[in-house]
N, C-alpha and C positions, 0 to 999 in steps of 0.2 A: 504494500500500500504506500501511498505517497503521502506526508507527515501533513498534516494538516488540511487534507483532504477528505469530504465525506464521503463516500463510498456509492455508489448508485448499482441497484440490481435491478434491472429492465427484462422485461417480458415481452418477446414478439411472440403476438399469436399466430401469426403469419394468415393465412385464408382458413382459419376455424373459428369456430365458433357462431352458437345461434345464442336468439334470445336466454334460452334454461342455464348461459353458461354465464349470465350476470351474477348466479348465486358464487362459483367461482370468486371473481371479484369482490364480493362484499366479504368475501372470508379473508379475501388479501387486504380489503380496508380496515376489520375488525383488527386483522395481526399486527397491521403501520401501527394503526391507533393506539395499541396497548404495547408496540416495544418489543416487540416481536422479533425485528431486523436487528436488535441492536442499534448502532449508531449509523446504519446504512438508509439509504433511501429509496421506496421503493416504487417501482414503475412500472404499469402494466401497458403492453401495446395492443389491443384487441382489434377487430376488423370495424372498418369504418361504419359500417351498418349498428353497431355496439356502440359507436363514440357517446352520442347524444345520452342514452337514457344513461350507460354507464358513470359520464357525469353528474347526474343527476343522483343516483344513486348512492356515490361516494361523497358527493357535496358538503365542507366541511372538516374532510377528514384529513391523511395525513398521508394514503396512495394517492402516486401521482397515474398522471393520465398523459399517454402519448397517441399517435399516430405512427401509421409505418409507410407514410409517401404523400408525396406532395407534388402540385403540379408548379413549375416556377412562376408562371403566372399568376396576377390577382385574380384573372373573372377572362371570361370570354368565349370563343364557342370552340371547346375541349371536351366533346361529349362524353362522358361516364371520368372524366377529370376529376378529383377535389382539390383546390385550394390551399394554401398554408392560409389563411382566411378565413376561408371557412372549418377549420379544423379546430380552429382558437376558438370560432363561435360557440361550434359545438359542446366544448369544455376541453379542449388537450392543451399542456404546456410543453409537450414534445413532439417531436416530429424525426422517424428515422430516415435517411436519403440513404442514396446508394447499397443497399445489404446487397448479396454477393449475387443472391436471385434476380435483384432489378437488375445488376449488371449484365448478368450472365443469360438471362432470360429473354430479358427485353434490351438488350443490348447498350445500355447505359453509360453516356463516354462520362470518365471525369468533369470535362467542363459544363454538364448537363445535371452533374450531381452537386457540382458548384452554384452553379445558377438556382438549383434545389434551395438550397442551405443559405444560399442568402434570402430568399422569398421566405424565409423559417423564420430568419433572423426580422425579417420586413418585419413580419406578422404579429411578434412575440413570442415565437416559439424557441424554444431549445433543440436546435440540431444538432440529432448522433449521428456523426459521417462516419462510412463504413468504408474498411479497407481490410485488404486479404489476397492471396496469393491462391495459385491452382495446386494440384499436385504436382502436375507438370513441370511448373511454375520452380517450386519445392527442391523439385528432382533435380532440375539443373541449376542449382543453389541459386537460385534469382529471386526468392523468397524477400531480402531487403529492398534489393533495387525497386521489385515491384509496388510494396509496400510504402518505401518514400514517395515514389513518381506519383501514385494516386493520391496522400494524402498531398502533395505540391500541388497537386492541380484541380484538389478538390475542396482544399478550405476554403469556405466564403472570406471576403475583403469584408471587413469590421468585426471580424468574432473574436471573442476574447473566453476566457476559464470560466465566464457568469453564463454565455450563451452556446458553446460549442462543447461537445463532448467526441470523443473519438472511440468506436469501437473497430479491435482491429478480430477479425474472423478470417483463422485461413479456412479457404471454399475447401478443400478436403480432408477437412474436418469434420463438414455440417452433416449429418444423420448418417455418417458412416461406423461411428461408436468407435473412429481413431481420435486421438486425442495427443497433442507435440506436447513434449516432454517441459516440466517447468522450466530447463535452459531454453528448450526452443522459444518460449512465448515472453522470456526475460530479456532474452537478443530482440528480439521484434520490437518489443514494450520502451524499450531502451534507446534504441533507435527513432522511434514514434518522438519519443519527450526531446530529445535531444532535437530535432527540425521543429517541435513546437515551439521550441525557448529559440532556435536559432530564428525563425520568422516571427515570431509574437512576443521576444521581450524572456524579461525573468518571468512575467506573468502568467505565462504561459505553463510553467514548470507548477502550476494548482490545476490547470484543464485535466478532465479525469480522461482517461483512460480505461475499458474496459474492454475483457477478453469474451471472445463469444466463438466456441467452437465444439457443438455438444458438453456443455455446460450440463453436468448433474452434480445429485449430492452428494455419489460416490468420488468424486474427483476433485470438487471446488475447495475443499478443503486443503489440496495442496496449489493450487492454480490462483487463488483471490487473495493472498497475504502474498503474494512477490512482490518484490519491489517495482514499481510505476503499474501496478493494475490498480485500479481503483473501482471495483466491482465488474458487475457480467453482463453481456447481451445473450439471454437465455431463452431457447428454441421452444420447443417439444415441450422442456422438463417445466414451462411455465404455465401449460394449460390445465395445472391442477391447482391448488392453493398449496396442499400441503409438499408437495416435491418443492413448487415453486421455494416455500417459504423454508424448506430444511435447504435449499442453497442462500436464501438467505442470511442461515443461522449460523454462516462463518464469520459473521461480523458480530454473532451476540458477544 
């Protein structure tokens, strides 16, 4: 962990979730509220369909509320689009860009996840920009290169450690049940902070950092106390409360 930084556990539901699964979340606002994370802070990302009543729901309490994509425009004709605007409306104070899917899926360049994360920042949102490396990638030790070049060209202009979070997920990691060893995500994590402070100042050296790569509860206990992780961007193991919350429980 980084010394005087609060720790954030973030939950992407990625495309799950119906109405029945707001009980879910009210067991993760019950857990915030009573102290449950520890000193951590905790974030659920559910499917935009969810945003609205989920705010409402948790209203008051002490889970946060994000989104997982943004359109970088304010309004316009971007049919099945949303907003960093209307996200805020809704009730989210976050917004995830770039995870390894939008890149990879929908073919997502850096300057597109840039342009994301400043419409985040427009709005009020806190943007977690995503970066990660292939196996491929991996294989042929290109693992840091890759990892600098997109967070270079994917940090929004004016984000600072209050509005910008970084998670870094290598892509062959995510639902393969492999998992890079604490050195591997310590050399990434390392690297990360080190272009943070070198583009953004000492200030930079508070921006959290979090690790997201099949994130469970069997593992996080060695992976979320190294040095510069500053909590998790957590897949799969988030769409329960109580998994979610025992990876939580390495901050209690």
């Amino acid at each position: 962990m980084t010394p005087g930084v609060r720790p954030l556990v973030a939950g992407n539901w990625k495309m799950n979730g119906l109405s029945a699964s707001l009980g879910e979340i009210e067991a993760m606002r019950l857990a915030a509220d009573a102290g449950e994370a520890g000193e951590a802070e905790l974030l659920v990302c559910p499917p935009a369909t969810l945003l609205a009543q989920a705010a409402w729901n948790i209203r008051g309490g002490k889970l946060s509320l994000g989104a997982q994509d943004c359109h970088p425009q304010p309004s316009g004709a971007f049919t099945g689009d949303i907003s960093a605007a209307m996200l805020k409306d809704a009730g989210a104070t976050y917004v995830i860009v770039g995870h390894s899917e939008r890149r990879t899926l929908h073919h997502e360049t850096d300057e597109l996840v840039r342009a994301k994360a400043e419409a985040a920042l427009k709005a009020g949102l806190v943007a977690i920009v995503c970066v990660g490396e292939s196996h491929a990638e991996r294989q042929a030790g290109e693992q840091a290169a890759v990892v600098i070049r997109q967070l270079r060209r994917s940090l929004p202009a004016g984000g600072n450690s209050e509005t910008v979070v970084i998670a870094y997920e290598p892509v062959w990691a995510i639902g393969t049940g492999l998992t890079p060893t604490p050195g591997d995500v310590t050399v990434i994590h390392n690297f990360i902070r080190a272009l943070l402070v070198e583009v953004g100042g000492p200030h930079a050296a508070k921006t959290r950092i979090l690790y997201g790569g099949s994130v469970k509860p069997s593992n996080c206990g060695d992976l979320l106390t190294l040095d510069n992780v500053d909590g998790a961007l957590v897949g799969g193991a988030s769409l329960k409360a109580a998994e979610f919350l025992a990876i939580a429980a390495a901050y209690r």
